[in-house]
N, C-alpha and C positions, 0 to 999 in steps of 0.2 A: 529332454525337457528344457526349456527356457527359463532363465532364473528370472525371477519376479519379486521384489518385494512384496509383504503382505499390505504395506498400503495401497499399492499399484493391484492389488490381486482385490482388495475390501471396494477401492473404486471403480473395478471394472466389471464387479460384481460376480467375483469365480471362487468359489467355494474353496478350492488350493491352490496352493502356490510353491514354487518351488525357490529354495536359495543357493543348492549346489554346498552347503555345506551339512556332514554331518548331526544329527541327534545327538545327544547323553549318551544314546545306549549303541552308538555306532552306525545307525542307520543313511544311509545317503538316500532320502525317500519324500517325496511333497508331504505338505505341511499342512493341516485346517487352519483354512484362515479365520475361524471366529476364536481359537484357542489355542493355536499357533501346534498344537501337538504332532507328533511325528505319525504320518500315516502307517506306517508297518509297527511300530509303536500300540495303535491302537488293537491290529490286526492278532499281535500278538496276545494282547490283555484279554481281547475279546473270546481267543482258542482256550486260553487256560481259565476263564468261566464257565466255558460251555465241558470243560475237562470235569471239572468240580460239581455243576448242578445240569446235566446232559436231560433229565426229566424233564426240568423247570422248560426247557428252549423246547424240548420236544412238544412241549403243551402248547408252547405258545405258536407252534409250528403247522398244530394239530387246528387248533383256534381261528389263525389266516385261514388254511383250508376250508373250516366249515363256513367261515365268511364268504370265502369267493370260488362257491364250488365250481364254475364256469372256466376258472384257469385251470385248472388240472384237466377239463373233457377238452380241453381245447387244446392239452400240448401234449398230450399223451403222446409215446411209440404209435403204436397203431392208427389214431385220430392222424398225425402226421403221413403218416404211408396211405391214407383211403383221403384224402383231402390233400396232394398236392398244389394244384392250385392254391386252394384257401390261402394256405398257409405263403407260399412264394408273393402273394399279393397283399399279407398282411406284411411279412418281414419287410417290403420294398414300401408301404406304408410307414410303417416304422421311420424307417432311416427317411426314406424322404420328407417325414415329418420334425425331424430335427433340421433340416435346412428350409424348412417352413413352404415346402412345395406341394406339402396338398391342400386344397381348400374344403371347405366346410362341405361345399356344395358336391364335390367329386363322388359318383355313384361305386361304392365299393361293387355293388352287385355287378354290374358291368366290367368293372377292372378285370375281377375277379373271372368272368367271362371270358376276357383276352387273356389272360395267363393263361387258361384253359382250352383255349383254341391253340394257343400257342403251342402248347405241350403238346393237342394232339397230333399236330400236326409238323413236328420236329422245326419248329423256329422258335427265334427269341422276340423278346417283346422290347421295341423300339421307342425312344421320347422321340417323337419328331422335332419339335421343339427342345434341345436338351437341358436338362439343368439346370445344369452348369456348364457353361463356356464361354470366353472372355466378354464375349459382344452381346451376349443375349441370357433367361433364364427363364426355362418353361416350368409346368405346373405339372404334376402327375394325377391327372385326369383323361376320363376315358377319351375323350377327346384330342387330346395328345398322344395317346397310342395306336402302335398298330404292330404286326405281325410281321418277321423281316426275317433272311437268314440269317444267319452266324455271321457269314463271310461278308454281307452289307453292312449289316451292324458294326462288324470290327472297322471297314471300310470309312463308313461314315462318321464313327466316335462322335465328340460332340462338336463336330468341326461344322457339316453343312444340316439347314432347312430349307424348306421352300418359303420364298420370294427372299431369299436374304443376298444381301444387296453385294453387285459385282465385286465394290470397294475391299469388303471384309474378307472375300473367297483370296482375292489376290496379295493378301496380308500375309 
C-alpha cells in the first residue's frame, strides 16, 4: 500500500488511507479516514460482538434476506451451474462497471447472448475496442463484442483494433 496521509486520503475522497505505521494495538493495517481507526482494529471488535450476541446478527442477517430475496435465487450453487452465462456477463459487468465502461444504454440481454454463444461454442468473448489500453478506451457493449479464440485473444491483448492508426501499431 502507498502511505497516504488522512488529509491527502479526506481530499481525494478515499474512505482509507494508509501511514505505514503501526496502531496501539500493534496492527500495521489502513486506517478510516473519517475516525482515523485501525482497520483490523475494527475487524477485531466487530468478531468479539458477534462472539457475545451471535442471535442478535443472525436476525439481522435473516432480515437483509427477506428484504432482498432476489440475491440469494440469484447466487445460489446450483442457479450458478444452470445459468453460466448469466452469471460470466454479470461478474464482467461488475468489474467493468467500476472503470465506468458500461453505459446505461448497453443491452444486458444481448451481452448476455455472446457469453452464451461463446461458451457454446469453445471461444472467448473479445472487446474489440479494449478497455483499457494506452491510446484508446472502449465500452462494454454488445456492440463492442464478439467471439474469438483463445489464441487471438491472447494474441491481440489490448494492443490492436480496427482503423487504429499505423502511428500507434508501430509504438
Amino acid at each position: 500500500m502507498d502511505i497516504v496521509s488522512r488529509k491527502e486520503a479526506q481530499e481525494n475522497g478515499l474512505k482509507y488511507y494508509f501511514t505505514g505505521k503501526e496502531c496501539k494495538r500493534g496492527h500495521l493495517s489502513k486506517r478510516q479516514t473519517t475516525d482515523c481507526s485501525c482497520y483490523e482494529c475494527k475487524k477485531v471488535l466487530h468478531r468479539s460482538y458477534y462472539k457475545k450476541r451471535p442471535e442478535y446478527y443472525l436476525s439481522k442477517t435473516k432480515q437483509w434476506a427477506e428484504k432482498n430475496p432476489d440475491y440469494y435465487v440469484n447466487h445460489t450453487r446450483e442457479w450458478r451451474k444452470t445459468n453460466p452465462d448469466k452469471l460470466h456477463a454479470q461478474l464482467r459487468k461488475y468489474f467493468l462497471s467500476k472503470k465506468r465502461a458500461v453505459p446505461i444504454w448497453a443491452d444486458d440481454k444481448e451481452i448476455t447472448e455472446i457469453y452464451k454463444l461463446a461458451r457454446i461454442r469453445g471461444l472467448q468473448v473479445d472487446h474489440i475496442v479494449p478497455i483499457t489500453s494506452e491510446h484508446v478506451c472502449g465500452l462494454h457493449t454488445q456492440d463492442n463484442l464478439r467471439c474469438i479464440s483463445a489464441e487471438l485473444n491472447a494474441y491481440k491483448g489490448n494492443r490492436y483494433w480496427p482503423d487504429m492508426s499505423k502511428e500507434v501499431q508501430n509504438e
